[in-house]
N, C-alpha and C positions, 0 to 999 in steps of 0.2 A: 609641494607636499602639504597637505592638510595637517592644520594646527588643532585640538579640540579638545574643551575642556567642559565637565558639568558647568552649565551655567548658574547651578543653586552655588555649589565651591569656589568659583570663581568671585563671589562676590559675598561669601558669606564673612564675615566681622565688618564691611564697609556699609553694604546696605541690606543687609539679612541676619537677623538672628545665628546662634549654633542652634542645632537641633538639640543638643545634650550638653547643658551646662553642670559641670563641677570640677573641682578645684582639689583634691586631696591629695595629701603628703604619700607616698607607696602607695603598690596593690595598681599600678596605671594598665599593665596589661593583664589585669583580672576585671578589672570595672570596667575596659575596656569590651572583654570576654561576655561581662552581666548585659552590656549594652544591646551585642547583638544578637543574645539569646533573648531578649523581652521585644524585639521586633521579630525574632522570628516567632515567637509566639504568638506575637498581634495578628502576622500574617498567614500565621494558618488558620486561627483559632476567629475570628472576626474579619477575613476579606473582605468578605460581601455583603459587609455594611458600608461599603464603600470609603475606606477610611482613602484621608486626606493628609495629615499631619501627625507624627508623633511626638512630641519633646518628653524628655528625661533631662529631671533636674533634683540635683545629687544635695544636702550638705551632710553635717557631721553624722545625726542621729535619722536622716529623714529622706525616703525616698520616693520624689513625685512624679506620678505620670500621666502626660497630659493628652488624649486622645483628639483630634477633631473629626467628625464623617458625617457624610449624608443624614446614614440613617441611625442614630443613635439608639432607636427603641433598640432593635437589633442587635445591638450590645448589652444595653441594660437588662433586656428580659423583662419577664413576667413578674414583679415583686422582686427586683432585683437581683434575682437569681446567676441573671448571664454576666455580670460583671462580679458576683462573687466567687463564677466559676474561671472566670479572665484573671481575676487576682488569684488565685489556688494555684492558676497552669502557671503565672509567671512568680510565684514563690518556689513551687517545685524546679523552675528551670533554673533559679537563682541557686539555690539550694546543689543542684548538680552541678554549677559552677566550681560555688566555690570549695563543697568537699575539705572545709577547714581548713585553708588555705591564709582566707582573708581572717585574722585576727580579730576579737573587738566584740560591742553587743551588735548585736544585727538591727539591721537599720530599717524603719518601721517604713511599710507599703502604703501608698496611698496614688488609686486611679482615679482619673476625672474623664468624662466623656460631655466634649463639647458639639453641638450641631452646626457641620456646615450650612453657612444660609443661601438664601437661594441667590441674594447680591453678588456672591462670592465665584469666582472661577478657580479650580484645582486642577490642575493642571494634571496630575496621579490621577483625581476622582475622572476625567476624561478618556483616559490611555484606559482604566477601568473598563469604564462604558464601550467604549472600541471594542473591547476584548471580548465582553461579552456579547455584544451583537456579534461578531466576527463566529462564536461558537455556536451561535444560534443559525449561522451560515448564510445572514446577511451580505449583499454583496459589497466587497468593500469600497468600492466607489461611492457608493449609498451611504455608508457608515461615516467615511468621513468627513462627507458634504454636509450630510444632518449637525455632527458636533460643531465643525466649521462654523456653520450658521448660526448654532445657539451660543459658540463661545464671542463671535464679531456683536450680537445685539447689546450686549451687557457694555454698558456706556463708557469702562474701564478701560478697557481694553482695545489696543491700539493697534496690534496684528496677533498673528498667530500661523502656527506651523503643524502638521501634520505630517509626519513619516509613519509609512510601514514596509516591513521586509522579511523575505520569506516567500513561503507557495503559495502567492495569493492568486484564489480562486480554483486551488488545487492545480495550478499549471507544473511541470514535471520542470519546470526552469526556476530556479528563485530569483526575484527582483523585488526592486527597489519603488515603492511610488507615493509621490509626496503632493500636496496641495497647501499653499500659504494664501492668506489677507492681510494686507497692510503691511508694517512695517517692523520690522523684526532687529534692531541693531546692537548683535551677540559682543561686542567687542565694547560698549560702553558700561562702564562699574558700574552709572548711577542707574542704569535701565532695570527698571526692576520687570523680570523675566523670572516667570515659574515654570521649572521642568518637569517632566516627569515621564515613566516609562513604567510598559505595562506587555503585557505574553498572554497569547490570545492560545490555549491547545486546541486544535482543529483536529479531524480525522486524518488531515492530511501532514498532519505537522506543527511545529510553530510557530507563529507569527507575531515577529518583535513591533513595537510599538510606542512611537516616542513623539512629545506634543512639546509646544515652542508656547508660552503666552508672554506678549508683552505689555505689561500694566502702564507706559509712562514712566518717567523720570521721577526718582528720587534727590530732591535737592537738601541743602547743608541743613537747611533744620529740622530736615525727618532724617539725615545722617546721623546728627550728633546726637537726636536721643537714640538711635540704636547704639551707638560706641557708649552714650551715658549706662544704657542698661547693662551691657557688656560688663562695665567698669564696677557697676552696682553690685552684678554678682558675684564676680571675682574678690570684691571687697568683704561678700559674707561669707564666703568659703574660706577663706583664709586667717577671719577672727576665731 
């Protein structure tokens, strides 16, 4: 029987940041509630700028948030326009959260939009790419050999995995077809491995999409400043 677990959660406080750091007393399943209402907004409102990373980080008076992606202009806009209209959509979806619920002054908004660089491999910003070749009706054996290739050059990077599943190629059967390089080992903490998963809508359907990258081992002194940063934040949440 297959055992399986996200590999971001499986090692997240060991050798991986949280996605969403804060620390407050009440209001856990409403901040919780804020949380995945401003990713769903990310994820309508700016997919295809190819975002990569979100983090939300909460304290008393102050709420930050920190975008990474390809294409940033894309976000930002014209004079800044598109990232003033990102901050409006996720005041408003805050705003229908909480409905008076959450007591207290309202806690001031603050977006940042960081550029993926091109040294960098995302593992999201790839299952992306898939998808949208895949709707362009690229063959997916093509699609995955092309990512394949560009993710093995980048000198980081030790293996890597590719799944897709679904009707691929519009076949009336759904399966399973996967291609790896190198070395991929899912079951060690220190391995730092970034996942991600991406939905490709075809005319025919479908089509799930999920990428393996393995960066190399994390040792005890890129550990401990993660648990130090951990420990940092927890410490200002709570003064």
């Amino acid at each position: 029987m297959g055992q399986k677990i996200n590999p971001i959660s499986f090692r997240t406080g060991i050798v991986r940041n949280w996605s969403s750091r804060w620390l407050l007393k009440g209001g856990y399943g409403k901040f919780l509630e804020e949380d995945e209402a401003i990713r769903r907004v990310v994820k309508e409102k700016i997919q295809q700028a190819g975002v990569s990373a979100l983090e939300i980080e909460r304290t008393s008076n102050n709420l930050r948030i920190a975008i990474q992606a390809a294409r940033p202009g894309f976000i930002i806009g014209r004079g800044g326009k598109g990232i003033e209209d990102l901050t409006k959509a996720i005041e408003k979806a805050l705003r229908a959260v909480r409905k008076g619920v959450l007591k207290g002054p309202a806690s001031a908004l603050s977006v940042n939009v960081e550029e993926l660089k091109r040294s960098q491999v995302s593992a999201i910003y790839i299952a992306q790419q898939i998808a949208w070749d895949l709707e362009k009706r690229l063959p997916f054996r093509r699609a995955m050999k092309k990512q394949l290739e560009q993710i093995m050059q980048n000198k980081e990077v030790k293996g890597a995995k590719i799944l897709l599943s679904g009707r691929l190629n519009g076949n009336e059967i759904a399966r399973r077809e996967w291609l790896s390089r190198g070395s991929l080992p899912l079951q060690t903490l220190r391995a730092d491995i970034d996942y991600g998963k991406g939905t490709a809508f075809t005319t025919f359907g479908t089509i799930g999409i999920k990428v393996w990258v393995y960066k190399g081992e994390i040792f005890q002194d890129q550990n401990s400043k993660v648990k130090d940063k951990n420990e940092d934040v927890s410490r200002g949440e709570t003064q």
